[in-house]
C-alpha positions as CSV (number, residue, x, y, z in Angstrom):
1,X,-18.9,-8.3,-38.4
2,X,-21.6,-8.3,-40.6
3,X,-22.3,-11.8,-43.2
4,X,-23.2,-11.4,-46.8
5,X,-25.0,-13.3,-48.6
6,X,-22.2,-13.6,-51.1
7,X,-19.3,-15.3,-49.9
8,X,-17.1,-14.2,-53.1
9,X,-17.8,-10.8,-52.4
10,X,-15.5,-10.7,-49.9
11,X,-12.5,-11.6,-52.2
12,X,-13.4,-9.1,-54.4
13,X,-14.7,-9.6,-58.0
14,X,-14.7,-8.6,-61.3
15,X,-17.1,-6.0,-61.0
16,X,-15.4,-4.5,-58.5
17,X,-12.9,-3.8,-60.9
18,X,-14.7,-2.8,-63.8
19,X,-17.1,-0.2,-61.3
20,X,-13.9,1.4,-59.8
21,X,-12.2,1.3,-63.0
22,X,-14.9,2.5,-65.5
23,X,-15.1,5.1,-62.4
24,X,-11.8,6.4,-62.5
25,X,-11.8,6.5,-66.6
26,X,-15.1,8.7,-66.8
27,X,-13.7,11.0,-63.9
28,X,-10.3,11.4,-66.5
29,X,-12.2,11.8,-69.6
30,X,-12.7,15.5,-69.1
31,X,-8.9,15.9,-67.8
32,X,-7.3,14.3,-70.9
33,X,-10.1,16.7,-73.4
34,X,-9.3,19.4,-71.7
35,X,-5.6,18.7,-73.1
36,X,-6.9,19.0,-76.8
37,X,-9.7,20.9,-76.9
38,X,-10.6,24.5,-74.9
39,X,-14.6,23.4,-75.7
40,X,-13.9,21.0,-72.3
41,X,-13.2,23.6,-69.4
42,X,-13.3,22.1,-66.0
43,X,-13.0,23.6,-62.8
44,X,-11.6,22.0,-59.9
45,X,-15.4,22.1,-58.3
46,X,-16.3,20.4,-61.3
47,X,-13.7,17.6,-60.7
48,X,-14.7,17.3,-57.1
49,X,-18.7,17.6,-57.6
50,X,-17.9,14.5,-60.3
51,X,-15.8,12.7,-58.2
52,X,-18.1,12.5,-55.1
53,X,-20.7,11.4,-57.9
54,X,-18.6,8.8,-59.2
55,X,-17.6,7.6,-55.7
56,X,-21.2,7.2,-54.3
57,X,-22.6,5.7,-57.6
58,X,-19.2,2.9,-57.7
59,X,-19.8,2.5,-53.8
60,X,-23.6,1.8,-54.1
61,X,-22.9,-0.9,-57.0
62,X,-20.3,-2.8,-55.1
63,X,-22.8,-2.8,-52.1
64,X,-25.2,-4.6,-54.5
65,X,-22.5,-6.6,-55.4
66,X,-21.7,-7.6,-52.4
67,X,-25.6,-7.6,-51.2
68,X,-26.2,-10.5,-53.4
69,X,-24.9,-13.1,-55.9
70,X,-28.0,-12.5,-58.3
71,X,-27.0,-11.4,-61.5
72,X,-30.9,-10.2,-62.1
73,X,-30.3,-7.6,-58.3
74,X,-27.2,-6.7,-59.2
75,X,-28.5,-5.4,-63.0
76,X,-31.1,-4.3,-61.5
77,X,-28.9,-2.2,-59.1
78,X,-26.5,-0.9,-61.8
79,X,-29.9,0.6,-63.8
80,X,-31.2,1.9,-60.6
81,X,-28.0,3.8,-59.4
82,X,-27.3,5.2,-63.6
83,X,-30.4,6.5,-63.4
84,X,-29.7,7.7,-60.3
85,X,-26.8,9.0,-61.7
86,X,-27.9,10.7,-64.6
87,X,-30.6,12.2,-63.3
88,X,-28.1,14.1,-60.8
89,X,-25.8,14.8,-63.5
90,X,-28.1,16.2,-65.9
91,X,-30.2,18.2,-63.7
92,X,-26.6,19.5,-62.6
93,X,-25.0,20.4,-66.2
94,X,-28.1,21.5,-68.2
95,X,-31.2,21.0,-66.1
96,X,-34.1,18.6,-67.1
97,X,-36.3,21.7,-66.9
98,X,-35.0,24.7,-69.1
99,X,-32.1,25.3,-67.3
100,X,-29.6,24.0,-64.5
101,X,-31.0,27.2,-62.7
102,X,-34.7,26.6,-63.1
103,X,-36.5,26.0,-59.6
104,X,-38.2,23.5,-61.5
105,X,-35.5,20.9,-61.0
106,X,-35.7,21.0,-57.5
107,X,-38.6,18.5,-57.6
108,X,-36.6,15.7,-59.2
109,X,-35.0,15.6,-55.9
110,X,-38.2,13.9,-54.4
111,X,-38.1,10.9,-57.6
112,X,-34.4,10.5,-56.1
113,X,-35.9,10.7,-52.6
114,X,-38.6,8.0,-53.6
115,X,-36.0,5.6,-55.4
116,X,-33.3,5.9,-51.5
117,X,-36.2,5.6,-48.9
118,X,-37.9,2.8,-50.9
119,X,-34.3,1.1,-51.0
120,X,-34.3,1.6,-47.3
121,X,-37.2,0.8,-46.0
122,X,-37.4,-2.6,-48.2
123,X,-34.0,-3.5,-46.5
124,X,-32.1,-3.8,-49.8
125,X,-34.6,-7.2,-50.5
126,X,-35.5,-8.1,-54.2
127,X,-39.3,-7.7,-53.7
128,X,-39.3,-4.5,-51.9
129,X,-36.3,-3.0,-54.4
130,X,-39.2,-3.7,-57.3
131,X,-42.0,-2.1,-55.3
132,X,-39.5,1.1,-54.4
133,X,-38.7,1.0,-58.0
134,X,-42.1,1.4,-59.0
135,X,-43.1,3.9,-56.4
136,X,-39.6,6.1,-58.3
137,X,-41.4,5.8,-61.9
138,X,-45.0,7.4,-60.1
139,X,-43.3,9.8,-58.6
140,X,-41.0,10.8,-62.4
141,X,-44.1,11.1,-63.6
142,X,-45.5,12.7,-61.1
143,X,-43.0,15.3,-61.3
144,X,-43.6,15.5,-65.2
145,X,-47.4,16.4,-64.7
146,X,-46.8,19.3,-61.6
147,X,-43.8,20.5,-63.9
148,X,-46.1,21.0,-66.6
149,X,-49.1,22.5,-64.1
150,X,-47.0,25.0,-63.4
151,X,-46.1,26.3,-66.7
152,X,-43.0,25.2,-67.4
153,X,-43.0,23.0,-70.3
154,X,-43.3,19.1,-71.0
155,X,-40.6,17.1,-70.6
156,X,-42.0,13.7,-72.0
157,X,-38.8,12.8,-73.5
158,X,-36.7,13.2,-69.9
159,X,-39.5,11.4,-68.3
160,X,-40.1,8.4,-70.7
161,X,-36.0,7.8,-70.6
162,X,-36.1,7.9,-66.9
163,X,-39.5,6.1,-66.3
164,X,-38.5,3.3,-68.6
165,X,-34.7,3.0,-66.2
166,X,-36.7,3.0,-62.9
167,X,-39.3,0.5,-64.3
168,X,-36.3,-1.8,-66.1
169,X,-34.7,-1.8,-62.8
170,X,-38.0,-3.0,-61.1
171,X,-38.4,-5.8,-63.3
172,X,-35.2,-6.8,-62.7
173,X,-35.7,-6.6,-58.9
174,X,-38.3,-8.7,-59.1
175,X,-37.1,-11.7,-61.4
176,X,-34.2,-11.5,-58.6
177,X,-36.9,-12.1,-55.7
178,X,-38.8,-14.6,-58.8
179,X,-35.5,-16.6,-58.2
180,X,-35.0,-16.6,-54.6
181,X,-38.1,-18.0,-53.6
């Protein structure tokens, strides 16, 4: 059996609770609306494409949790899975690009690409989670400048908001490796 790092991870925490829990409210919301309003209509799909959301984002922040006691990893975790997050969720609902149907979306799949095989590859450790971090806001903006080579617009906005997550979650990374030296 595999150590951690974190010996109270194994007894479960706080965050624990307030990931699985804040989990299970957001993946509600829509069901209790849905009760008052017919401007919230979700389909079963909708409920199950959310939930498997939900589940990997929550499951990804406990394994930072459990990864290490560092307050400045795990923040830097929880901003690097929400953008993570939102940048699934958005292209999925509305589309950064025009919209949810525009081929143009496609490419934000590499920035999430980036953001997992930079986790990977650094092994989950502080320093290498800021470099992978960085190497995720290049390739947003790189994104930004091919999406608006080929015509379709210029999403500055989308790509400031997520730019400024991935690079937050770098600093934070690093202050976390900062500490453990």
């Amino acid at each position: 059996m595999m150590e951690t790092t974190n010996p109270r991870a194994r007894r479960g925490s706080r965050w624990t609770l307030l990931v699985w829990g804040g989990a299970a409210g957001l993946l509600a919301l829509p069901a209790i609306a849905m009760r008052f309003t017919a401007e919230v209509n979700w389909t079963a799909g909708d409920f199950l494409a959310m939930g498997a959301m939900l589940l990997a984002a929550a499951g990804l922040v406990e394994l930072a949790v459990r990864l290490s006691g560092d307050i400045a990893y795990r923040l830097g975790a929880c901003v690097a899975v929400m953008a993570s997050f939102l940048l699934i969720w958005i292209n999925l609902a509305v589309g950064v690009v025009g919209s949810e149907d525009n081929r143009a979306n496609q490419l934000f799949a590499g920035v999430l690409a980036t953001a997992l095989l930079g986790a990977v590859l650094a092994g989950f450790k502080p320093a290498g989670m800021a470099r992978a971090m960085v190497a995720t806001a290049v390739a947003q903006g790189l994104v930004c400048l091919t999406v608006f080579a080929m015509g379709q617009g210029l999403i500055l906005g989308a790509t400031g908001l997520f730019t400024g997550l991935w690079l937050a979650a770098a600093v934070l990374f690093a202050r976390s490796a900062k500490a453990a030296r």
